[in-house]
Structures are given as C-alpha cells and as structure tokens.
Backbone as a chain_set.jsonl record, in Angstrom:
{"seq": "XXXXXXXXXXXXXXXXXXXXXXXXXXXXXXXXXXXXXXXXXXXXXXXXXXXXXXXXXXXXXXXXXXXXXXXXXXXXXXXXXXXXXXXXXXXXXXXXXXXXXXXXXXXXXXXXXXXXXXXXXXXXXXXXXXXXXXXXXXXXXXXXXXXXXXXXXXXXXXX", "coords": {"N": [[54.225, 36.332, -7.737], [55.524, 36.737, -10.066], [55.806, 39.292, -9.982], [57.596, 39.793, -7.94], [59.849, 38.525, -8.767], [60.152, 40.545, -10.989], [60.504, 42.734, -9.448], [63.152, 42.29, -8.329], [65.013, 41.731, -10.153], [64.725, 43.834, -12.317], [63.817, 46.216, -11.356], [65.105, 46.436, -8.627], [68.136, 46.431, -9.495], [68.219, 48.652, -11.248], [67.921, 50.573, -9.895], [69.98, 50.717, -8.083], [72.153, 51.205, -9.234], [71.316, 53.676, -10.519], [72.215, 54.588, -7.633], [74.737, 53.929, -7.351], [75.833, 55.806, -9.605], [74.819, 58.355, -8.618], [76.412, 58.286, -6.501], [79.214, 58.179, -7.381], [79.132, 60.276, -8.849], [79.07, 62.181, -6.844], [81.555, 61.565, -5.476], [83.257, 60.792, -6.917], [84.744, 58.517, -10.169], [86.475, 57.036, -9.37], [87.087, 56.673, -6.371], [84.64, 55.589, -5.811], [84.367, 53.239, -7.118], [86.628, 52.141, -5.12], [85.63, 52.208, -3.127], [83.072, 50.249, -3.711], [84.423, 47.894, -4.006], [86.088, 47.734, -1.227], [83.671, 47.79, 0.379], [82.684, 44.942, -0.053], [84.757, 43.429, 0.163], [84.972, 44.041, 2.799], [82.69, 42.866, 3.911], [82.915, 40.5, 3.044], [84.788, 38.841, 4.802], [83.32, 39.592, 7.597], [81.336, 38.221, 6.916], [82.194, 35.47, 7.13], [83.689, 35.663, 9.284], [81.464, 35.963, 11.229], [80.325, 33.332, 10.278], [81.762, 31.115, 11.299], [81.773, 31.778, 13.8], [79.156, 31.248, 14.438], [78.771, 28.37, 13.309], [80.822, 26.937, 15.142], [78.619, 27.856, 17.349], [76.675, 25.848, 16.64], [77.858, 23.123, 16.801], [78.685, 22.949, 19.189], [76.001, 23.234, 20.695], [75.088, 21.161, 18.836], [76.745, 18.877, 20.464], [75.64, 19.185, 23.176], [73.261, 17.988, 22.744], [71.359, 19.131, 21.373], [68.97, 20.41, 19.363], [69.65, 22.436, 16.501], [68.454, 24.372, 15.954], [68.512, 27.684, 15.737], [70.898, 28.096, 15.438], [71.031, 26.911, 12.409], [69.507, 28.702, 11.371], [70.707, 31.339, 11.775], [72.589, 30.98, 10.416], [71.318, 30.554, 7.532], [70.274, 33.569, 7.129], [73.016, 34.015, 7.14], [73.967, 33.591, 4.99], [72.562, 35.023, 2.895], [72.93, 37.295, 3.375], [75.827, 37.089, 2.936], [75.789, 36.299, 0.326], [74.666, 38.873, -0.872], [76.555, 41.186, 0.23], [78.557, 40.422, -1.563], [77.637, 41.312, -3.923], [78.404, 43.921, -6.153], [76.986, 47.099, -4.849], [75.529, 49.628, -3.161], [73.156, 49.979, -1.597], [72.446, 46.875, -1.552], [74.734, 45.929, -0.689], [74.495, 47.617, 1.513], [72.169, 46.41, 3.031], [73.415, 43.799, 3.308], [75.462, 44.246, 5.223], [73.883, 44.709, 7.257], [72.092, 42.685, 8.068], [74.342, 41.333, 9.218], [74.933, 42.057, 12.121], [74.196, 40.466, 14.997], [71.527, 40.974, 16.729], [69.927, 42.378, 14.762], [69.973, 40.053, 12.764], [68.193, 37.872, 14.12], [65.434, 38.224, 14.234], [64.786, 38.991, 11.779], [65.79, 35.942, 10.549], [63.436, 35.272, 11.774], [60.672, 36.298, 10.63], [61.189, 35.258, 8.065], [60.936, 32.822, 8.293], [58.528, 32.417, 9.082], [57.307, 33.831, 7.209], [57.922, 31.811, 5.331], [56.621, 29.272, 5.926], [54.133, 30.152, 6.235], [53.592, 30.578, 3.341], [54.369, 27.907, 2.386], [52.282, 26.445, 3.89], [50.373, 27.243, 2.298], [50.46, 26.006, -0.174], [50.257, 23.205, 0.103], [52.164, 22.259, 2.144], [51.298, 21.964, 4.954], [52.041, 22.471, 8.29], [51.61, 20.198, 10.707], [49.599, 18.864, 9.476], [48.127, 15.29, 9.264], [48.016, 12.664, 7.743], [45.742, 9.825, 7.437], [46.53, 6.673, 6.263], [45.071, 3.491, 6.419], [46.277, 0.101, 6.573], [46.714, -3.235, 5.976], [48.026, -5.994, 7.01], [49.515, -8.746, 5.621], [51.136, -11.472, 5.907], [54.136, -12.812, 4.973], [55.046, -12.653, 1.932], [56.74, -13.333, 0.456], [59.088, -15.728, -1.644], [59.719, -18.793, -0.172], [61.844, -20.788, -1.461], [64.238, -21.208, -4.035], [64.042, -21.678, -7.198], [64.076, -25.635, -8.225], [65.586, -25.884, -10.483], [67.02, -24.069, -11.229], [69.952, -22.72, -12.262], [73.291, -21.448, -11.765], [75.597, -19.235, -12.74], [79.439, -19.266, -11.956], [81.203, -18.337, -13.187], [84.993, -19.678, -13.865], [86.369, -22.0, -12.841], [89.312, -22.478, -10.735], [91.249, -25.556, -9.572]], "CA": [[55.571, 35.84, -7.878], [56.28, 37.174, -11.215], [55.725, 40.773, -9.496], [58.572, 39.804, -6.872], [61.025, 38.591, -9.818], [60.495, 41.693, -11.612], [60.924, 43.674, -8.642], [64.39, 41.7, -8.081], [66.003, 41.62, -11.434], [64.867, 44.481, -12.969], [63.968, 47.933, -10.613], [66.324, 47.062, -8.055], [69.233, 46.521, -9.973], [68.548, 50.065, -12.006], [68.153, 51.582, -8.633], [71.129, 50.149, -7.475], [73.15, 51.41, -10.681], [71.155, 54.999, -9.695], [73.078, 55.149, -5.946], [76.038, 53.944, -7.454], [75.863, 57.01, -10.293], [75.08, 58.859, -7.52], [77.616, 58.429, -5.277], [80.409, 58.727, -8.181], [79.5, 62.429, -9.247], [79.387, 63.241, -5.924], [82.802, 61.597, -4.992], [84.743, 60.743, -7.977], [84.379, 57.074, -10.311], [88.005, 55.425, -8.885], [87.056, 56.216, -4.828], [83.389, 54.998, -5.73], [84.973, 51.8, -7.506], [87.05, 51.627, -4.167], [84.008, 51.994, -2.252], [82.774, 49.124, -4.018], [85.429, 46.674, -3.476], [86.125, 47.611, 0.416], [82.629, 47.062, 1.468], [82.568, 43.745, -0.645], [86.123, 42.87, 1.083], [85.033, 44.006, 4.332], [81.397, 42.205, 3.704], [82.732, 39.028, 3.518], [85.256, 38.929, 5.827], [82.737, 39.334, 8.316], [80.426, 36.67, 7.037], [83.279, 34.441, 6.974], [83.903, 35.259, 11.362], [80.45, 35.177, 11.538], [79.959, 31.896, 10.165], [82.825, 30.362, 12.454], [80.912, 31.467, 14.968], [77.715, 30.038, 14.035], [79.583, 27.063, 13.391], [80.875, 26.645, 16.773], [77.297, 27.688, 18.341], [76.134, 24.452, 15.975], [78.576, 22.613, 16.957], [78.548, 23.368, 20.566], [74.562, 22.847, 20.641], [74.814, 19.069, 19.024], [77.298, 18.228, 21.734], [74.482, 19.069, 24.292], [71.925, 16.975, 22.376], [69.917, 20.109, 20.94], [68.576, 20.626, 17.655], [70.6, 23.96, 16.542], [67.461, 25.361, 15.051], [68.488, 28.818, 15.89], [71.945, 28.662, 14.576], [70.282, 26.954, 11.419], [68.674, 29.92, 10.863], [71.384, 32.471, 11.72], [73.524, 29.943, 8.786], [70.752, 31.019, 6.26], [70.562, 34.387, 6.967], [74.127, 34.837, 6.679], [74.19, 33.229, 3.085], [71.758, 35.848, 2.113], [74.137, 38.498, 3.643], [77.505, 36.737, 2.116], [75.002, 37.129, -1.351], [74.596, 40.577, -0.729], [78.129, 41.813, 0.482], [79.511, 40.358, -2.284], [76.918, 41.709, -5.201], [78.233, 45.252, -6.107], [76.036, 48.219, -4.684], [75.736, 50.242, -2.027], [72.43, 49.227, -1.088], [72.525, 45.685, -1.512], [75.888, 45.804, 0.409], [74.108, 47.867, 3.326], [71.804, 45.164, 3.641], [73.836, 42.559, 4.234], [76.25, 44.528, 6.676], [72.812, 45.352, 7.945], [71.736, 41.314, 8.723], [75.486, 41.004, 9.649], [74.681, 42.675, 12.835], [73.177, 39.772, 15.449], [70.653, 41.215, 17.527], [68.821, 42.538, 13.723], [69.757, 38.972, 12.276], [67.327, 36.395, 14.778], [64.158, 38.796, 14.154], [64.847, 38.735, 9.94], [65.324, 34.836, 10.741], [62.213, 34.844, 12.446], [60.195, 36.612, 10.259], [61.484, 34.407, 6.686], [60.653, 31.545, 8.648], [56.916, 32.709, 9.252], [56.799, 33.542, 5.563], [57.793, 30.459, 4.298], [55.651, 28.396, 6.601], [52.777, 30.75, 5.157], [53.779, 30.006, 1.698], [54.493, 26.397, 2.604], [50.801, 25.911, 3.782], [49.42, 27.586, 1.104], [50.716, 25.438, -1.345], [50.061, 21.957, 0.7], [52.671, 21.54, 3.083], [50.71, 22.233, 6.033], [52.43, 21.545, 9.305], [50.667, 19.158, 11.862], [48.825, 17.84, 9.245], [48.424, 14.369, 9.136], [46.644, 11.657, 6.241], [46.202, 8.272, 7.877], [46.519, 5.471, 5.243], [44.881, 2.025, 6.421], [46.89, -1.028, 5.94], [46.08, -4.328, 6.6], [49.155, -6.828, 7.033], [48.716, -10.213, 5.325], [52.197, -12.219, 6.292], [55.382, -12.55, 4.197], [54.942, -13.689, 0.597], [58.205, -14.003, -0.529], [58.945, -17.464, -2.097], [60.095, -19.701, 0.566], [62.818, -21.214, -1.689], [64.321, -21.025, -4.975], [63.422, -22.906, -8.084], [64.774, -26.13, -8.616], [65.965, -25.975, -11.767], [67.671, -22.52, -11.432], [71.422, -22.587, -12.266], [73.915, -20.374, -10.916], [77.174, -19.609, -13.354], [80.263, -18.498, -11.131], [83.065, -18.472, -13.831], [85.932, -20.332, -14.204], [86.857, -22.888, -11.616], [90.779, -23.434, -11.078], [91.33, -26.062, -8.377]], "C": [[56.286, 36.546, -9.034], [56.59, 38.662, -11.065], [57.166, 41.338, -8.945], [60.34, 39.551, -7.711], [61.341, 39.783, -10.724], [60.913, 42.494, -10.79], [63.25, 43.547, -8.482], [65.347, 41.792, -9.024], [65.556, 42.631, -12.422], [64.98, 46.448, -12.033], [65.296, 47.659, -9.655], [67.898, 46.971, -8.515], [69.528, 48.204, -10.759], [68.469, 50.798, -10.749], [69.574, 51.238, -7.982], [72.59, 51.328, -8.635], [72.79, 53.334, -10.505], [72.081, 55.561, -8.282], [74.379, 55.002, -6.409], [76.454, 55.534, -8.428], [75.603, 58.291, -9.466], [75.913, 59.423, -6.8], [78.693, 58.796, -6.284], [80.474, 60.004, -8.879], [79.748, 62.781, -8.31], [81.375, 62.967, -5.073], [84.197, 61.423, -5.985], [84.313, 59.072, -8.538], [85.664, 56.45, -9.331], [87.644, 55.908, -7.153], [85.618, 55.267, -5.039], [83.557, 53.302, -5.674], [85.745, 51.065, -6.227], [86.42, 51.12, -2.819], [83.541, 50.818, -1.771], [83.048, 48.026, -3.445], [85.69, 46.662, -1.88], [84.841, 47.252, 1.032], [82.277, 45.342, 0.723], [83.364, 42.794, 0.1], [85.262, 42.605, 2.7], [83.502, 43.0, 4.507], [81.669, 40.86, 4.042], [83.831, 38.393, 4.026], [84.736, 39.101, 6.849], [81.742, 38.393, 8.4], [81.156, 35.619, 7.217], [83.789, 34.298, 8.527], [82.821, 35.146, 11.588], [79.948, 34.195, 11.277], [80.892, 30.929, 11.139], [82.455, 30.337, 13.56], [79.396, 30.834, 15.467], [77.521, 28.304, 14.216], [79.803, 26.492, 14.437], [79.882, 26.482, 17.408], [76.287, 26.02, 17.761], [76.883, 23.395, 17.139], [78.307, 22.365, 19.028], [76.968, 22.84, 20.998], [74.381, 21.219, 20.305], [75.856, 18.625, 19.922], [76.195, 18.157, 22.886], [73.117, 18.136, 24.079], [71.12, 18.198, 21.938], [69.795, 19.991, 19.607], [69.075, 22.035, 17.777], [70.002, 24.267, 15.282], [68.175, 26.887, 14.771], [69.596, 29.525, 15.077], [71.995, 28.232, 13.311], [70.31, 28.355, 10.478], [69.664, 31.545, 10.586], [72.196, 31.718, 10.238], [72.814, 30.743, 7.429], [70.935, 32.554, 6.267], [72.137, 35.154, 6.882], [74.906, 34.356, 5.565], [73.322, 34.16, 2.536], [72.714, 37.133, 2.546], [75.436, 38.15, 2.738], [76.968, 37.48, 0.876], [75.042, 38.672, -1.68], [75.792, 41.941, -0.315], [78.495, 41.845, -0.4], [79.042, 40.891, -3.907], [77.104, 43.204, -4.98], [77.695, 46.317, -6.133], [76.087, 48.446, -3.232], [74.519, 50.021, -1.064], [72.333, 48.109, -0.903], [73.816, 44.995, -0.586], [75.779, 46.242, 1.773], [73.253, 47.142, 4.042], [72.278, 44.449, 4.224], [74.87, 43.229, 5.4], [75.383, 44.405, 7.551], [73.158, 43.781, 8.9], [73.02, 40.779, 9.104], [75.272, 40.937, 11.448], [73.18, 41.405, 13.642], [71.72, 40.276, 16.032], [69.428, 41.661, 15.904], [69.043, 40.872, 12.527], [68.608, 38.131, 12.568], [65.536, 37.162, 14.409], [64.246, 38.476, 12.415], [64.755, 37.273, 10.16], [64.035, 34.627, 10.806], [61.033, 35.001, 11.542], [60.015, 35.762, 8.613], [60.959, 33.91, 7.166], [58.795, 31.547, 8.871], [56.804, 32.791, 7.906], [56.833, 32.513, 5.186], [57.195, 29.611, 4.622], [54.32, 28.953, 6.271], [52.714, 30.256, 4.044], [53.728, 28.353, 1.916], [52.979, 25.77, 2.852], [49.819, 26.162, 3.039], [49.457, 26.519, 0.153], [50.783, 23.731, -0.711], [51.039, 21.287, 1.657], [52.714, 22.078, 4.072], [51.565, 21.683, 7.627], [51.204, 21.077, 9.958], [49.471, 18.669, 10.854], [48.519, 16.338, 8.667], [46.962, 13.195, 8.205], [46.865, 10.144, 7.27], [45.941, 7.536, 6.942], [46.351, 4.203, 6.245], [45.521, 0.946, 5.361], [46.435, -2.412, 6.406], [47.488, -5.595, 6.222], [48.746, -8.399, 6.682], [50.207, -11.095, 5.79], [53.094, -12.32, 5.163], [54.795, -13.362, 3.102], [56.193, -13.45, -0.124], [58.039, -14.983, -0.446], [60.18, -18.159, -0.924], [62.018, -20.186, 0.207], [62.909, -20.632, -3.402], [63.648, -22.462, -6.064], [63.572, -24.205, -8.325], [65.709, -26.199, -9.884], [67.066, -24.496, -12.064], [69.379, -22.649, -11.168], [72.422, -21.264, -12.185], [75.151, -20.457, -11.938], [78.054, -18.666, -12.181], [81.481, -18.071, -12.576], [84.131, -19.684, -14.01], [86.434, -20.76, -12.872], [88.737, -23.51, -11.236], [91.042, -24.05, -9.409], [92.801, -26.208, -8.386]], "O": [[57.467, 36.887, -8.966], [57.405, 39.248, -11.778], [57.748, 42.406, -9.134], [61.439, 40.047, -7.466], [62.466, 40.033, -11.155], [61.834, 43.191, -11.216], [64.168, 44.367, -8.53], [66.524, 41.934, -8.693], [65.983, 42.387, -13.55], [65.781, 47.38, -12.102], [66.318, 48.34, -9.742], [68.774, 47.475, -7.812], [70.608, 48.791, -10.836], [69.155, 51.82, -10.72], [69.956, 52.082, -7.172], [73.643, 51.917, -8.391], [73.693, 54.163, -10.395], [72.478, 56.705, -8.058], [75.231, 55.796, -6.009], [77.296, 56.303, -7.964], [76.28, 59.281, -9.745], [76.147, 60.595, -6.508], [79.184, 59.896, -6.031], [81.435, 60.621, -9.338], [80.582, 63.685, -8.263], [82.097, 63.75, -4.457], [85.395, 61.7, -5.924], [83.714, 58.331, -7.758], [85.568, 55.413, -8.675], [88.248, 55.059, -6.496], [85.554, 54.22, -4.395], [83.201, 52.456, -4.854], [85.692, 49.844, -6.078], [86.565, 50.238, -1.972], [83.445, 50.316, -0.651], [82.385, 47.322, -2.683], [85.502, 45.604, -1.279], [84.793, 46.54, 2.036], [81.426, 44.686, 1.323], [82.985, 41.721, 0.568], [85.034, 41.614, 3.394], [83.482, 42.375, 5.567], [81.101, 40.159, 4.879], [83.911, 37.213, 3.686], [85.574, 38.795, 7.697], [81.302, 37.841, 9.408], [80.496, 34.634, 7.547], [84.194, 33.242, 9.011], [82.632, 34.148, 12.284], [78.976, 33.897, 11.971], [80.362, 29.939, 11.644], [82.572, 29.403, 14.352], [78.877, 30.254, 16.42], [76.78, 27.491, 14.771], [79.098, 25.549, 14.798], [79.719, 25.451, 18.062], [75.48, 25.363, 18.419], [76.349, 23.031, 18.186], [77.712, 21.518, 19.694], [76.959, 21.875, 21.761], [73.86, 20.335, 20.986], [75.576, 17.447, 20.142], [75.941, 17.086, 23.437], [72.276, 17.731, 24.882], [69.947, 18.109, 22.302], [70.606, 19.442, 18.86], [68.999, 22.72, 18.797], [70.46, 24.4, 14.147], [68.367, 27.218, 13.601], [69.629, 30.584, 14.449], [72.838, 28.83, 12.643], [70.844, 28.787, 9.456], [69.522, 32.44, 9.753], [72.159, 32.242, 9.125], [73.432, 31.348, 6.554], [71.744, 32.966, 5.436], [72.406, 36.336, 6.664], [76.074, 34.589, 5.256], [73.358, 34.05, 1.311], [73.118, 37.87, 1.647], [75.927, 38.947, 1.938], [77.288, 38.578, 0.422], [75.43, 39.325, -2.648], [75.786, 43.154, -0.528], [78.951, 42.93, -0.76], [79.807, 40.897, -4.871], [76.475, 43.844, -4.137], [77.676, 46.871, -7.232], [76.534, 47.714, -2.349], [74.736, 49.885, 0.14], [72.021, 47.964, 0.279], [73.843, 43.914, 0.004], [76.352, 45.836, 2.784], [73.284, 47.046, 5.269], [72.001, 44.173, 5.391], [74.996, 42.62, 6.463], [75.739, 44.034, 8.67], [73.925, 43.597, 9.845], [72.937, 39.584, 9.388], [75.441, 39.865, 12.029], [71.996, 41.309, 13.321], [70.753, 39.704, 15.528], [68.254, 41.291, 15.947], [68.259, 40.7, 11.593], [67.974, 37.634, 11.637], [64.56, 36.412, 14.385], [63.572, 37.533, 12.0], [63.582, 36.929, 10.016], [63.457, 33.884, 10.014], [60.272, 34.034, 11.501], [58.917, 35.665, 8.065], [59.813, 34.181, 6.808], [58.071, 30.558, 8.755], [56.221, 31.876, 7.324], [55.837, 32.047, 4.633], [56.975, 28.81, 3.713], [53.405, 28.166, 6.034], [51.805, 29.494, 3.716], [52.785, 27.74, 1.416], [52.532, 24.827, 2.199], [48.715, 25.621, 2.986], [48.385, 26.144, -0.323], [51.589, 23.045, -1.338], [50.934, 20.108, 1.994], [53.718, 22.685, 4.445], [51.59, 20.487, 7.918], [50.056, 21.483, 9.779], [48.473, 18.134, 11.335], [48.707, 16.237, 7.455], [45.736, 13.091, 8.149], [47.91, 9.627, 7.665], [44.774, 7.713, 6.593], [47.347, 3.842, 6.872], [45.453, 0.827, 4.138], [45.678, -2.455, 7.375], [47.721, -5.905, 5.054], [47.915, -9.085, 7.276], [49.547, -11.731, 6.612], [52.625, -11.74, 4.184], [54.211, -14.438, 3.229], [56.35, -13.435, -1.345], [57.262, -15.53, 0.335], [61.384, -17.917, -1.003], [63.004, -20.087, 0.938], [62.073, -19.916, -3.953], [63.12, -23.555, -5.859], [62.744, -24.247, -9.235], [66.732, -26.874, -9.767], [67.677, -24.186, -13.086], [69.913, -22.666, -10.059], [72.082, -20.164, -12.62], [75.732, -21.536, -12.06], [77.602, -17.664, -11.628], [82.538, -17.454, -12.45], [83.633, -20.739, -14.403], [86.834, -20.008, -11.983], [89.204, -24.63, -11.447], [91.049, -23.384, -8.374], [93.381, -26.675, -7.407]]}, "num_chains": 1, "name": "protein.A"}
C-alpha cells in the first residue's frame, strides 16, 4: 500500500510535470497552457453528458425493477475520469478521455470490481460468508406497567 501511495503522489506526478515540460519546448509554454485547459474543458464536459446518460440508464433500470448494478459502476468509473480530466496533465487527462470512451469503460469497471472484492476478502469481508449466532427467545420482559408512585410534571395548567 505504501508502494501504491508513493507511486501516486510522488513518480507520477514528476512524470506528469516531465510530458508537460516536454510538450512545452516542443510547442511553446502559452499553447501547452492552452492544451491544458481545453482538454480539462473538453474532459469534463463530457463527463458531465456522460453522466446524464448514466443517469437516465439508472433511472430507466429502477423503473423496470432492476438493480442498476452496471450503471453503478459506469457512475464510479466516471468519477475517476471527471478526477482525471480535471487534474492538469496530459497523461492523467488521456486517461480519463480514455475511460470516457464506453465500450473501454464496463471492462475497467469490471476489473476494479474484481480487485476490490480480492482486497475485500483479504481483509475479512468475504462474500457468501455467513456466522450463525444462536439465540434463544425467552418472552417480553419489559415492565408490564409503570410505578405507582411515578409523577409526571406537564407545566403550567391554564383552564
């Protein structure tokens, strides 16, 4: 884990900062900078019609009575795309155009969802498995009534 956080917050951000230095000798800093901002623009402007449509396929799916696993799943992966459109770099921005793109979205779905159900049973939350706890039911013991003696204040009485 601590491998996967270093990988995340330290190489690929200097590699990231590499393509961008990169790309601005070879084209100039103010188109690079424009670069930037248009695929950021255009990034999430498409997560933003593709979520409407997601939305709808939700939507559309609990009218029929389904569980809208699928469009679930397209939902997450296109919060990890929005993330990634909108974080400036040229890689991290071709990603998410990348998972923008349905037909390579439901396989990336598919594949998180196997990881984290790996990870998930590693760490004890196993699907299908079940603990039975024995109980044994003895009948209601709450108290029947109240105390006698137990006085009730309401306030101030105006008749």
């Amino acid at each position: 884990m601590a491998l996967t956080l270093f990988l995340v917050f330290v190489v690929f951000p200097l590699i990231e900062l590499g393509v961008v230095i990169f790309v601005a000798d070879a084209i100039g800093i103010f188109p690079t900078i424009a670069l930037l901002i248009a695929m950021s623009a255009f990034g999430a402007w498409l997560v933003k019609r593709e979520g409407i449509g997601v939305m709808r396929r939700t939507r559309l799916a609990a009218n029929r009575g389904e569980l809208p696993g699928d469009e679930m799943l397209d939902g997450a992966v296109l919060a990890i795309a929005g993330v990634l459109c909108i974080v400036p770099g040229f890689i991290s921005g071709t990603i998410g155009l990348l998972l923008l793109i349905g037909p390579l979205r439901r396989p990336v779905a598919r594949r998180l969802v196997r990881r984290w159900t790996r990870m998930a049973s590693l760490v004890g939350f196993a699907r299908g498995r079940r603990d039975v706890v024995e109980v044994e039911w003895v009948g209601d013991v709450t108290p029947a009534h109240s105390p006698p003696n137990a006085s009730i204040e309401l306030g101030p009485v105006n008749d």
